[in-house]
C-alpha positions in Angstrom: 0.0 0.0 0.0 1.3 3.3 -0.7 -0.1 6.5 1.3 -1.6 8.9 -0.3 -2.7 11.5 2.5 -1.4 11.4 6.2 -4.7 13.0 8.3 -2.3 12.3 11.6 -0.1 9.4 13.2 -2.9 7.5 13.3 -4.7 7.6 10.5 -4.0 7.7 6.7 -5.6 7.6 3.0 -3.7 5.0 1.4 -4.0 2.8 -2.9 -4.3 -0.3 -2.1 -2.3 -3.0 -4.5 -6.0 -2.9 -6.7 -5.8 0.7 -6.7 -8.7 1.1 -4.8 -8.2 3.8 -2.1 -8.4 2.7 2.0 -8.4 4.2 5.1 -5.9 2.6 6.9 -5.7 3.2 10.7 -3.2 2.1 13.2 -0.8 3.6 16.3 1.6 5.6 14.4 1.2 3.8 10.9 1.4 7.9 9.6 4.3 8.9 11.6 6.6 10.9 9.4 4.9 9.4 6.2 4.5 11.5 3.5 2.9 11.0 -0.1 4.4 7.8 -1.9 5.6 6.5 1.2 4.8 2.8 1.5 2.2 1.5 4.5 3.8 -0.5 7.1 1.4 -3.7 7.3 2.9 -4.7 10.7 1.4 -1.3 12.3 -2.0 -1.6 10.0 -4.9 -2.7 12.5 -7.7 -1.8 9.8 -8.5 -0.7 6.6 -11.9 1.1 4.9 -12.7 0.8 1.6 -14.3 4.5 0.4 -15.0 4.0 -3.1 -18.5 4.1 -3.4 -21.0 3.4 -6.2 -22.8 5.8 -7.1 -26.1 5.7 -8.5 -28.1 8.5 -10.4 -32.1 8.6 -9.8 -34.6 10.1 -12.6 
């Protein structure tokens, strides 16, 4: 996994290997992690999928 956006130590927007982008949350898994960075699975406790689909109503 590879971060995307750091929203603090705890918490960050990460691509997942299917591209599909996760909230990954776990004590300090955004600790000095910028864009790019890879995800440390060891300090990953879980991860949210946030694509949704969206559906149009007429």
């Amino acid at each position: 996994m590879e971060v995307l956006r750091v929203f603090n130590n705890n918490v960050v927007l990460a691509r997942d290997e299917l591209g599909r982008e996760v909230v990954v949350t776990g004590r300090g898994v955004g600790f000095k992690k910028k864009s790019g960075d890879p995800v440390d699975p060891a300090l990953t406790v879980t991860g949210q999928n946030t694509t949704q689909e969206r559906t149009t109503t007429a």
